[in-house]
C-alpha positions as CSV (number, residue, x, y, z in Angstrom):
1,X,34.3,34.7,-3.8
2,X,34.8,33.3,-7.0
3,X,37.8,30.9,-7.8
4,X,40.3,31.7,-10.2
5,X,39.7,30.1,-13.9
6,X,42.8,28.3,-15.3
7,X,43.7,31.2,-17.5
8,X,44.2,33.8,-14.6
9,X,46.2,31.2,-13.1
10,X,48.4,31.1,-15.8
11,X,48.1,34.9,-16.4
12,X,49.4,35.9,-12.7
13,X,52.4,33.3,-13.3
14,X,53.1,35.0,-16.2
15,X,53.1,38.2,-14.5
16,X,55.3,37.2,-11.9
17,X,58.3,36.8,-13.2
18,X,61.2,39.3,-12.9
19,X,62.4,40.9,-16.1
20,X,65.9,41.1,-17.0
21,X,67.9,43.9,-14.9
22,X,64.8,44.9,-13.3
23,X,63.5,46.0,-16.1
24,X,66.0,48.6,-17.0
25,X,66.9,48.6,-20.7
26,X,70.5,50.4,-19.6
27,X,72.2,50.5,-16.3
28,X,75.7,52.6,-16.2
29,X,78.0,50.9,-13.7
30,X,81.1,52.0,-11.6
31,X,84.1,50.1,-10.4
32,X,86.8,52.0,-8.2
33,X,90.3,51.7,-9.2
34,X,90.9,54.4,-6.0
35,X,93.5,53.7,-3.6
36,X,91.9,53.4,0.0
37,X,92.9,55.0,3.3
38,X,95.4,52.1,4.3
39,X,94.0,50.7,7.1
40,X,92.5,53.7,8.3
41,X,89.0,52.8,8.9
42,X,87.4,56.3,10.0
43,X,89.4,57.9,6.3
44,X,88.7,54.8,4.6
45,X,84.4,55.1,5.0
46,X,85.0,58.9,4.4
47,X,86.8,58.5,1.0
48,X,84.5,55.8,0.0
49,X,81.5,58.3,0.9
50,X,82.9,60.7,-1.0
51,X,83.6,58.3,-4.0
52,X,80.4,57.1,-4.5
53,X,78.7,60.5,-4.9
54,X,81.9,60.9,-7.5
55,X,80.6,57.7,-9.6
56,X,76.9,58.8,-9.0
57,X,77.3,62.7,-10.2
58,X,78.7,60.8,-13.7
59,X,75.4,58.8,-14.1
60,X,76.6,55.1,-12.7
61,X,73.7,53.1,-10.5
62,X,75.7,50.7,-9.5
63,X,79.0,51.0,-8.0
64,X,81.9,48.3,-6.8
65,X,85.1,48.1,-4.7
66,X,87.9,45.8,-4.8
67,X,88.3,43.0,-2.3
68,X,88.9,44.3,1.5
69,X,89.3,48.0,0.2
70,X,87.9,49.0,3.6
71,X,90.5,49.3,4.9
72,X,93.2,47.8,3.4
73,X,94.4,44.2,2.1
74,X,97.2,42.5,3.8
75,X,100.3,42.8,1.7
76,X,102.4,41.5,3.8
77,X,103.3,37.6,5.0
78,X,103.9,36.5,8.4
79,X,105.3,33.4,9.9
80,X,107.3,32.7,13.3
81,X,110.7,34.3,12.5
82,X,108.6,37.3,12.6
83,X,109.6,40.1,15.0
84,X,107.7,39.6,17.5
85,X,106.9,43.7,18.2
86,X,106.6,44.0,14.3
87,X,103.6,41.6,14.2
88,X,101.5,42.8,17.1
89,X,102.0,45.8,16.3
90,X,100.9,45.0,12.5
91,X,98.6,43.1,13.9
92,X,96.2,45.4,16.2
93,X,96.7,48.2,13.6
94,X,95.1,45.4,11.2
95,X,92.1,44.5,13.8
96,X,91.5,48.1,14.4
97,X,91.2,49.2,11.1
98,X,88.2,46.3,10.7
99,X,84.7,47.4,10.2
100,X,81.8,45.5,12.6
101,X,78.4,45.0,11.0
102,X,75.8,47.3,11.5
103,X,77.8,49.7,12.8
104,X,77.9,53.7,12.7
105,X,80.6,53.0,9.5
106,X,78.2,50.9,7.7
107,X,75.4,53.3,8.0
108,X,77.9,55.9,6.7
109,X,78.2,54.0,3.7
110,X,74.2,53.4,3.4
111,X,73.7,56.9,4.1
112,X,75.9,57.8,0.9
113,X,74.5,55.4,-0.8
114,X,70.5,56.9,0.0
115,X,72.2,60.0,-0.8
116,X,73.6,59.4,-4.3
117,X,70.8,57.0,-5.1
118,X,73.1,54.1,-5.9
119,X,73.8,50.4,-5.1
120,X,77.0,50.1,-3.2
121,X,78.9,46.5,-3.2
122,X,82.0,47.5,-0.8
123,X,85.3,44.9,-0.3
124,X,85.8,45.3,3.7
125,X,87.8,44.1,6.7
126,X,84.7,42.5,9.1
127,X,85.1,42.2,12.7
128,X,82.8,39.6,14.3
129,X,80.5,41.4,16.0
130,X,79.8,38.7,18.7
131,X,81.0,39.9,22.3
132,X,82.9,36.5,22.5
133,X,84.6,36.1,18.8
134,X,87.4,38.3,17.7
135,X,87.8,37.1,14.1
136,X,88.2,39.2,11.0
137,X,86.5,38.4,7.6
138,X,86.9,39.5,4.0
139,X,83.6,40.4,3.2
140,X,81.8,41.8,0.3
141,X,78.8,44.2,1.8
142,X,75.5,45.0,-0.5
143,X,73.9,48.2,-0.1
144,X,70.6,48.8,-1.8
145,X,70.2,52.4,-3.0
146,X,67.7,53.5,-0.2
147,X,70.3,52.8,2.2
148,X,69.7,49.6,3.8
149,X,72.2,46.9,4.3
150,X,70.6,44.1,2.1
151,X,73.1,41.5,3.1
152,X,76.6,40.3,3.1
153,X,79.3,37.7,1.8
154,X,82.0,36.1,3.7
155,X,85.4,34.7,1.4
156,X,84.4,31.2,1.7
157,X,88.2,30.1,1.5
158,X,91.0,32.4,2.6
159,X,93.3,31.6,-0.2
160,X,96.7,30.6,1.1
161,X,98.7,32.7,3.2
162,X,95.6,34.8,3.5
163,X,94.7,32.2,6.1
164,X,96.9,33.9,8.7
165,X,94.2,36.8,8.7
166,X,90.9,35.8,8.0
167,X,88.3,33.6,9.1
168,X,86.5,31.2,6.5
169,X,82.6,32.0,5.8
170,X,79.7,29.4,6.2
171,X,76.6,28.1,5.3
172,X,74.8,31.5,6.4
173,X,77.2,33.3,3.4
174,X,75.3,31.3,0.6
175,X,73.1,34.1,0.0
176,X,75.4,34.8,-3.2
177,X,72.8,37.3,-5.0
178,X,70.9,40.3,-3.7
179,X,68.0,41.7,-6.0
180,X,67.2,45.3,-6.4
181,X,65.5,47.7,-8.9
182,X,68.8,47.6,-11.5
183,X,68.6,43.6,-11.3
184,X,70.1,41.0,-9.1
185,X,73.6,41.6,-8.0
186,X,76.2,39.1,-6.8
187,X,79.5,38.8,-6.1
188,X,82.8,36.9,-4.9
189,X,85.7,37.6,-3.9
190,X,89.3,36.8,-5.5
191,X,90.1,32.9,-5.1
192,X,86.4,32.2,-4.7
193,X,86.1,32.1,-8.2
194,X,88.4,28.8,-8.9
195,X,85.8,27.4,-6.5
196,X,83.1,26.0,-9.5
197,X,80.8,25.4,-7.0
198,X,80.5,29.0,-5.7
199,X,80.6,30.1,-8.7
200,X,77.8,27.6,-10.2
201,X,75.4,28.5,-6.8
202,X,75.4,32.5,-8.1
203,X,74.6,31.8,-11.1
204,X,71.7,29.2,-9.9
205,X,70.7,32.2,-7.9
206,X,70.1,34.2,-10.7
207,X,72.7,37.2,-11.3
208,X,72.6,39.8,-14.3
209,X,75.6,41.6,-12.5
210,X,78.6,40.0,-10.9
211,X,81.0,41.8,-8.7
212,X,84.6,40.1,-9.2
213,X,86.7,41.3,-6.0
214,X,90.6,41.6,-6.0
215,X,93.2,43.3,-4.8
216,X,95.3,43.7,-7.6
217,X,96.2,42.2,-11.3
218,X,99.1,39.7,-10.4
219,X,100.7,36.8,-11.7
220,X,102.0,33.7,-9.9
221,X,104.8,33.1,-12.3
222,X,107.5,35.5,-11.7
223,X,110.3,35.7,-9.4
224,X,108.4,36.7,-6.2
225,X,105.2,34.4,-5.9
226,X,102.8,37.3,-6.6
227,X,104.2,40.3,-9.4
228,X,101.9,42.8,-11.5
229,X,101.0,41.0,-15.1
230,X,102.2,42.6,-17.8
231,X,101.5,40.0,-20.6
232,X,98.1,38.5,-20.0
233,X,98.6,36.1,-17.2
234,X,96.1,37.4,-14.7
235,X,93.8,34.7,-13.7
236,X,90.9,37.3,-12.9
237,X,91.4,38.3,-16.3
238,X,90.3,34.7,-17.3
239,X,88.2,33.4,-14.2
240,X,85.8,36.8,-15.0
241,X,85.4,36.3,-18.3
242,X,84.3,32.8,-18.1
243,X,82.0,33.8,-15.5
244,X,80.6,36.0,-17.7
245,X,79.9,33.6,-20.5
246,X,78.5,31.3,-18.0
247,X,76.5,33.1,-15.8
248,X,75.3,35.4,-18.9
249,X,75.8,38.5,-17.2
250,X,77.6,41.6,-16.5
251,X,81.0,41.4,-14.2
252,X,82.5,44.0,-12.4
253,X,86.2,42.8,-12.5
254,X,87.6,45.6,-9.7
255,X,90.8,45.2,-9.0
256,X,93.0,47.6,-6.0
257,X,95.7,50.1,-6.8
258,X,98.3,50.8,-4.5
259,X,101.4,52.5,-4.4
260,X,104.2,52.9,-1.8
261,X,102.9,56.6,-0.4
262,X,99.9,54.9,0.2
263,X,100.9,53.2,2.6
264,X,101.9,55.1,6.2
265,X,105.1,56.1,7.1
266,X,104.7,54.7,10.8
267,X,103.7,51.2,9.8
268,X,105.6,48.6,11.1
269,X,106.1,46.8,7.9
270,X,106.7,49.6,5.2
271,X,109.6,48.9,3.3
272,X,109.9,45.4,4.5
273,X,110.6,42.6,2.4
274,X,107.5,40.4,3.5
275,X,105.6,43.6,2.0
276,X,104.6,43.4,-1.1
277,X,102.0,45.3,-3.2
278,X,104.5,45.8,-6.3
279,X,100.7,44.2,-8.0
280,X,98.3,46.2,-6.9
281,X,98.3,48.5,-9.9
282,X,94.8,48.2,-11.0
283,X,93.6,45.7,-13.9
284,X,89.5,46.5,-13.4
285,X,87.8,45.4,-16.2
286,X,84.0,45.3,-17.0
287,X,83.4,42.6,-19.1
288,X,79.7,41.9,-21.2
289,X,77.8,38.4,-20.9
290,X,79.5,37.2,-23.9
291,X,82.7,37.2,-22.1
292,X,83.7,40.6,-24.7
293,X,85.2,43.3,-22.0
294,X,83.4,46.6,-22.1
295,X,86.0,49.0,-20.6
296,X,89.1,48.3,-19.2
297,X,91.7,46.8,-18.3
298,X,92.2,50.1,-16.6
299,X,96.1,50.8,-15.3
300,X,95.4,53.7,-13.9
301,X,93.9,55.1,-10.7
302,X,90.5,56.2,-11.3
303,X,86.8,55.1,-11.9
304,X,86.1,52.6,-14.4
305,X,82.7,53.3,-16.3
306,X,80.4,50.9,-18.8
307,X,76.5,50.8,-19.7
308,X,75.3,47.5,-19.3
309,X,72.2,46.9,-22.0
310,X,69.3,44.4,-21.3
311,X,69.3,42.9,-24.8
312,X,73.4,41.8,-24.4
313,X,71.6,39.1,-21.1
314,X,68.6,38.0,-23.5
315,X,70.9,37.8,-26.7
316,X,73.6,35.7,-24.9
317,X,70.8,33.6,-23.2
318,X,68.5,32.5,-26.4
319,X,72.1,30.6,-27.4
320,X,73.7,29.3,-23.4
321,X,71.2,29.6,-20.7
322,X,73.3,27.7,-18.2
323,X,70.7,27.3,-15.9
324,X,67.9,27.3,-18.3
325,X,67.5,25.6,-21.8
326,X,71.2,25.1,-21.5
327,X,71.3,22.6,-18.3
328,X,70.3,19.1,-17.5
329,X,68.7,19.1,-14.2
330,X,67.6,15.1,-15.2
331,X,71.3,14.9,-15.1
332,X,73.4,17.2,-13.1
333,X,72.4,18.8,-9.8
334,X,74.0,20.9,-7.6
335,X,73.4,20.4,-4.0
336,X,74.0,23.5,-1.2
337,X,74.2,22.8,3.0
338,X,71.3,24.9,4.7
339,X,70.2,24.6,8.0
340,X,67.4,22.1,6.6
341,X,70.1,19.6,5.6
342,X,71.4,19.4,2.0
343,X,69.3,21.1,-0.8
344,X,68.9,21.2,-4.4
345,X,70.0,25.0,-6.1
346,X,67.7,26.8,-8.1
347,X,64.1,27.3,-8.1
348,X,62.2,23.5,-8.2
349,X,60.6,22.4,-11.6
350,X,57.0,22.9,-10.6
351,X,56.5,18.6,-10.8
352,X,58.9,18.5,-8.0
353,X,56.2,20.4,-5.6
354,X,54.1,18.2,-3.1
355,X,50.7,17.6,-4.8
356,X,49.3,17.9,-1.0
357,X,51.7,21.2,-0.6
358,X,50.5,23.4,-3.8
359,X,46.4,22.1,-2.8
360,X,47.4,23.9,0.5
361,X,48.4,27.0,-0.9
362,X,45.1,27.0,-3.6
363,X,43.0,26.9,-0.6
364,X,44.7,29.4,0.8
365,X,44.4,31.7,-1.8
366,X,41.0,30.3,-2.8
367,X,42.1,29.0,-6.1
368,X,40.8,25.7,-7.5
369,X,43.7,23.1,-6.5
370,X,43.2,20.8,-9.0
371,X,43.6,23.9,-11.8
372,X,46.8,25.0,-10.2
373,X,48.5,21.2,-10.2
374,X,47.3,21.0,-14.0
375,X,48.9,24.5,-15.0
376,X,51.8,23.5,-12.6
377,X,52.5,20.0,-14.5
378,X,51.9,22.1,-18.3
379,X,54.1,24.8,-17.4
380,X,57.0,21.6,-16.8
381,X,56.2,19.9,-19.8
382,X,56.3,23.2,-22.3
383,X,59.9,23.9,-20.2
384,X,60.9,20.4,-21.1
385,X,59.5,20.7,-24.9
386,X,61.6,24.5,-25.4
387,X,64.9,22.5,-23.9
388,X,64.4,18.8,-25.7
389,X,64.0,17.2,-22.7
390,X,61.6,14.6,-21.6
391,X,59.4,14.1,-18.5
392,X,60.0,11.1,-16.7
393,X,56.9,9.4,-14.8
């Protein structure tokens, strides 16, 4: 067999790289301003079935739902003056309502999503599935539009009170990005996006969509801790945007909606005043790379609609390619813990392979060794001449 000449070396690199959004030149997305089945989990996968056929029949590929919208976010605060029948109740009626993953709920969900030909990214409730583990987790679920579960995230850091009900994600919920035919897809849930770090590792993992999970538009300046913004305040509002303009892709701010009828007559804390979803009146935005919303904020309950273009991702990144032309990897680093131990983010510089580690793939592949550690060491010095950076022995 003859061994591949520099040139087709160079020409299947080439050829291997991913285009922008898969491709696509326009993608129409979908984020649910809907209110949910309040922690009813069996309603709750039905309406969300039945939703993202809505979205699909009106053309979107791509469609998102707020944080924990299966099957309900907790709205209410505990602590020990509680009453004690009031919180196991509340409590058990919270547990049941949690989804376990797979389970005859998710495939639902897949199923809809095969059926309508979309990708799904779905806020949820998640049970531990372990026999011994009864924790619950907000979790952000990725459904590929053939059906298949292609992963999950886990809310790294329960934000506050939120610590009463959920359990905190690990090292095995730093898969952050998901690819698929539309592009790759990532997400994060509320809080998680103060947390620069998170935020930084999706972006080093490549997104050209972002799904920004909330339950609701709310301030933390009024009289009760949180109350519906009315004049700007809304840090989602801010956090997305600027995750937009750094990341250079599309967000999906999708916010809940709630009212008081949504919630059921019979639960234990309806009406109380450690209930609260007086800010869960929507706010879903989706906002451009450039940080320039596209539709929304949105008030009202419904489905919020944009098409995302390819050239707004190349435009924004010829001028800030964060993790491109734009960064200083001689510089700054960003380190990740995997079960190897503490790793660099992104994809190496090709001069950071073992010499001894590309021969052993050449061989493999029956490619002259010494070609493909001269194309790999030119391919770092023309990255280093387009970004004015040097190569350091």
């Amino acid at each position: 067999m003859n061994r591949m000449s520099k040139s087709s070396v160079r020409s299947a690199v080439n050829k291997s790289r991913k285009p922008v959004m898969g491709g696509r030149e326009v993608v129409k997305v979908a984020t649910v301003q809907q209110p949910s089945v309040y922690l009813d989990r069996e309603g709750c996968v039905q309406r969300a079935c039945e939703l993202i056929h809505e979205a699909a029949a009106n053309g979107a590929e791509l469609v998102a739902f707020p944080e924990v919208w299966l099957a309900g976010y907790p709205y209410w605060s505990e602590g020990w003056e509680a009453e004690t029948e009031r919180w196991i109740q509340g409590r058990v009626r919270f547990r049941d309502a949690a989804v376990t993953v797979p389970s005859e709920d998710t495939e639902a969900i897949g199923r809809a999503a095969r059926d309508a030909n979309v990708v799904v990214v779905l806020g949820c409730n998640e049970l531990d599935s372990r026999p011994e583990a009864d924790a619950i987790y907000n979790s952000l679920l990725f459904f590929d539009r053939d059906g298949s579960l292609l992963g999950s995230h886990r809310k790294l850091v329960p934000t506050a009170v939120e610590r009463q009900f959920w359990g905190r994600g690990d090292e095995a919920d730093l898969q952050l990005v998901f690819e698929t035919d539309i592009g790759r897809i990532g997400g994060l849930c509320c809080g998680e996006h103060t947390m620069t770090l998170a935020r930084a590792l999706a972006m080093s993992q490549g997104e050209d969509f972002h799904i920004a999970a909330f339950p609701g538009a709310f301030s933390l300046k009024g009289k009760r801790l949180q109350e519906f913004e009315t004049d700007g305040t809304f840090m989602g509002q801010a956090l997305s945007r600027a995750h937009a303009i750094e990341a250079g892709a599309f967000v999906l701010l999708t916010c809940g909606y709630t009212e008081e009828d949504d919630i059921p007559e019979d639960f234990v804390w309806k009406g109380q005043d450690n209930m609260n979803i007086s800010w869960a009146r929507g706010g879903s935005t989706i906002i451009g790379p450039l940080g320039v919303p596209l539709a929304g904020p949105s008030l009202e309950p419904g489905i919020v609609y944009a098409e995302c273009h390819a050239w707004m991702i190349k435009a924004h990144n010829a001028i800030l390619d964060t993790c491109g032309h734009y960064a200083r990897p001689d510089l700054l680093r960003l380190m990740v813990k995997a079960e190897a131990g503490w790793q660099r983010t992104g994809t190496p510089r090709f001069s950071e392979l073992p010499r001894d580690g590309l021969l052993r793939a050449a061989e493999r592949h029956d490619v002259d060794g010494d070609v493909v550690v001269e194309v790999a060491a030119g391919m770092d010095e023309r990255s280093a001449a387009s970004s004015g950076q040097s190569i350091r022995a």
